[in-house]
N, C-alpha and C positions, 0 to 999 in steps of 0.2 A: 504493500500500500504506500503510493505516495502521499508523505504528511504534508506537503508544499511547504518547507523549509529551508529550501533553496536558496544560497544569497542570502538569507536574513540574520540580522544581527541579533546576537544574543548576550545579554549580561547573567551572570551569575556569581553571585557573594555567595564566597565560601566554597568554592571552583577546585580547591588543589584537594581534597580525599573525601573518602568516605562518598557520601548521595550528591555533593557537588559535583566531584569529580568523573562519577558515572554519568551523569546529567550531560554535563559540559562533550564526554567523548558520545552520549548518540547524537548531540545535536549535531556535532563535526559528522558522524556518521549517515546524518540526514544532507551536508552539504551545506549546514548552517555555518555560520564568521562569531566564534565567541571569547566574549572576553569574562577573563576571573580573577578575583582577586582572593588575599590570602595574607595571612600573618608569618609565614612561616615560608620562608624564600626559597628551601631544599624542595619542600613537597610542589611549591607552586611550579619552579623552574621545570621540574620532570612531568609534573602535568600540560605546562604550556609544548614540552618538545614533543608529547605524547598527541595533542588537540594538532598540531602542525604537522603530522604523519598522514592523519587526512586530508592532508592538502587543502585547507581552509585557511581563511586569515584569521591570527589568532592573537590577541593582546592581553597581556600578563601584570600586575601588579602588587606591589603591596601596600597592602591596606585594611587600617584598623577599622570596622567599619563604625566603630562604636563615636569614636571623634567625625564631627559632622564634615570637617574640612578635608581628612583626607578623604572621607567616602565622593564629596561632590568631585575632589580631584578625580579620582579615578574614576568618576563615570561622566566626566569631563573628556579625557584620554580614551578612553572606552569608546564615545560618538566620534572622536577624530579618527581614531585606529579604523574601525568598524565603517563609518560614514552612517550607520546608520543606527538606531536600537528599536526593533520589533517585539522582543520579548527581553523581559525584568525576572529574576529567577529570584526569590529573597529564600536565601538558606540558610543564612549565618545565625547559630544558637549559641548562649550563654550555657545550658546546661546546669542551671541554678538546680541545685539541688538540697542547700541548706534554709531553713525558714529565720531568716536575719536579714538585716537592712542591705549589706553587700548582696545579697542573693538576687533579692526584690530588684536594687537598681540596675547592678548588670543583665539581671535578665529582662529587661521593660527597654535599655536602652539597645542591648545590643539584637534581641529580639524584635521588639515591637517599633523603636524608634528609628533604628536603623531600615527599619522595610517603610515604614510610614516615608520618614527624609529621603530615598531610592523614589517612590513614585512621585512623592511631592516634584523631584529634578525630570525622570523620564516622561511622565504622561502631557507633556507639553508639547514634549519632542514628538511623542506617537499624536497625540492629537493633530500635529501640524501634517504630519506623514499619513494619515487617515485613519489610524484606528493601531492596534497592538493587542497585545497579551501579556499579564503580569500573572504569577503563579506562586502563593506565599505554601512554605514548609513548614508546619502546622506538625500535631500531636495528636494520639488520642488521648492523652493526659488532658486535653482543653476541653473534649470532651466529656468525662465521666471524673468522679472523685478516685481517692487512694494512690493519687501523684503526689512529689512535692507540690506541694502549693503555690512556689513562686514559678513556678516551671510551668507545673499545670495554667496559673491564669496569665503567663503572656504566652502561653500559647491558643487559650480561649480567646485570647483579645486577637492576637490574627486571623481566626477565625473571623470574626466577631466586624473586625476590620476588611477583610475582603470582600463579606455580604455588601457590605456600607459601599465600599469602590465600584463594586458592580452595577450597584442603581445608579451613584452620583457620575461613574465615566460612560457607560453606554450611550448617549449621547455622542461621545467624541469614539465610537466605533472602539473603546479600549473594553476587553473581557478583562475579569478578572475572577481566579480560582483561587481553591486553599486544597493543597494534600496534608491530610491527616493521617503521618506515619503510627503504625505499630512498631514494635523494636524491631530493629533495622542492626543486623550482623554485615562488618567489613575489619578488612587488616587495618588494624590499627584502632579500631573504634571500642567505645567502650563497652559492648556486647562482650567482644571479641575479650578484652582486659578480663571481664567479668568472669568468662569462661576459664579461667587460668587463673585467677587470683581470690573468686570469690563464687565456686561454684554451686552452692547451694542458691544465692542469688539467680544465678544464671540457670538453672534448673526450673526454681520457680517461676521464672518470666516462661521458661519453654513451654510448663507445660497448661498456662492459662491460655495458651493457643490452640485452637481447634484443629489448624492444620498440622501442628507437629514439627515445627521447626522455626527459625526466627530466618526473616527478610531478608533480600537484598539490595543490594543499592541499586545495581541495574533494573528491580524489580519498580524501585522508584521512580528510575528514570525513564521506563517504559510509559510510567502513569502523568509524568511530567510533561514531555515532548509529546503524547498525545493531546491533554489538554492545551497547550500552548500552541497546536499546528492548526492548520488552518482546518484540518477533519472535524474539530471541534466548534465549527463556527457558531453553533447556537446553545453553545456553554459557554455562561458565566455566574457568576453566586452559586457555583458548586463546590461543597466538600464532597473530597471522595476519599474516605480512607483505604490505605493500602497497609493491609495490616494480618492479612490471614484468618479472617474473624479473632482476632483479639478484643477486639470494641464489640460488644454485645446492644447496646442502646441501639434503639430505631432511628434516633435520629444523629 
């Protein structure tokens, strides 16, 4: 199936491992031009050589997104590289897992405020160019209780927040989606840690899954670059969780 991703510019925060980084190589694998940024220079540099194997145009940064200056930088850099941005990918987490004021804040800013200040900068740019896709990476901790707390509600509030974009940008022809992961297993990630350092933990997440195993990232990114292609033209204010029936709620 062609997704019509061809030539289209892509941004994604949070691009060098783990669901970024799956993300980032199918949209090169669609023939999309993307750019990603990342805190951590090793992981970014081998994923930007890896996104350029597809023979796409690919632009690489670092950047904290959490500081509002470097993020506008580099999605600054991002339109000049790219010439263009069609799709917003917001996937940088905090990972707040303690219930304290440090938790609360990095995970609102670097979660929620860093995806809100992303669209605030691109949806200008796609409304000018006719329309786009932004696709925020969400939890089912946002949906149901027995998450952290600070975790669980800035991931409700993307939720919560992308319903809201979807009424207020329709208008300027921009969609907007929320993927609501289950636990999600990759090298290096904290599944994976878990599994090796703390496996009764890693047990219990397994087996509150129906299907029997914990995600992948490429599984994400299956769910991602579909909603973001043009297949999905008459989705937008969708959650779709991708989770293996882990999230039981109807809604």
């Amino acid at each position: 199936m062609d997704l019509g991703l061809r030539a289209k510019g892509v941004v994604i925060t949070g691009g060098s491992k783990g669901i970024g980084r799956a993300t980032g190589l199918a949209f090169a694998a669609e023939g999309a031009n993307v750019a990603i940024c990342a805190r951590g220079e090793e992981s970014l540099h081998k994923t930007a050589l890896q996104l350029r194997e597809k023979g796409v145009r690919v632009y690489a940064a670092k950047c904290d997104v959490g500081e509002p200056a470097a993020l506008d930088s580099f999605l600054d850099g991002a339109r000049s590289a790219l010439e263009r941005i069609d799709i917003l990918v917001n996937n940088v987490s905090a990972f707040g897992v303690t219930d304290d004021e440090a938790a609360w804040q990095t995970g609102f800013n670097l979660d929620v405020m860093a995806s809100v200040r992303a669209v605030w900068k691109v949806a200008p740019w796609m409304k000018d160019a006719g329309g786009g896709s932004i696709v925020h990476i969400s939890s089912v901790a946002g949906l149901e209780g027995g998450w952290p707390a600070a975790y669980a509600a800035a991931k409700a509030a993307l939720v919560s927040h992308s319903k809201a974009l979807a009424v207020s940008l329709a208008p300027m022809k921009i969609r907007v989606n929320v993927v609501t992961l289950g636990s999600i297993e990759f090298a290096g990630g904290r599944w994976e840690r878990a599994k090796q350092t703390n496996r009764p933990r890693y047990d219990a997440i397994l087996n509150s899954i129906p299907w029997g195993r914990l995600g992948t990232a490429e599984e994400v990114a299956n769910a991602v670059i579909f909603l973001a292609s043009e297949r999905a033209s008459w989705v937008t204010g969708a959650c779709l969780s991708v989770d293996g029936g882990q999230h039981r709620g109807n809604l």
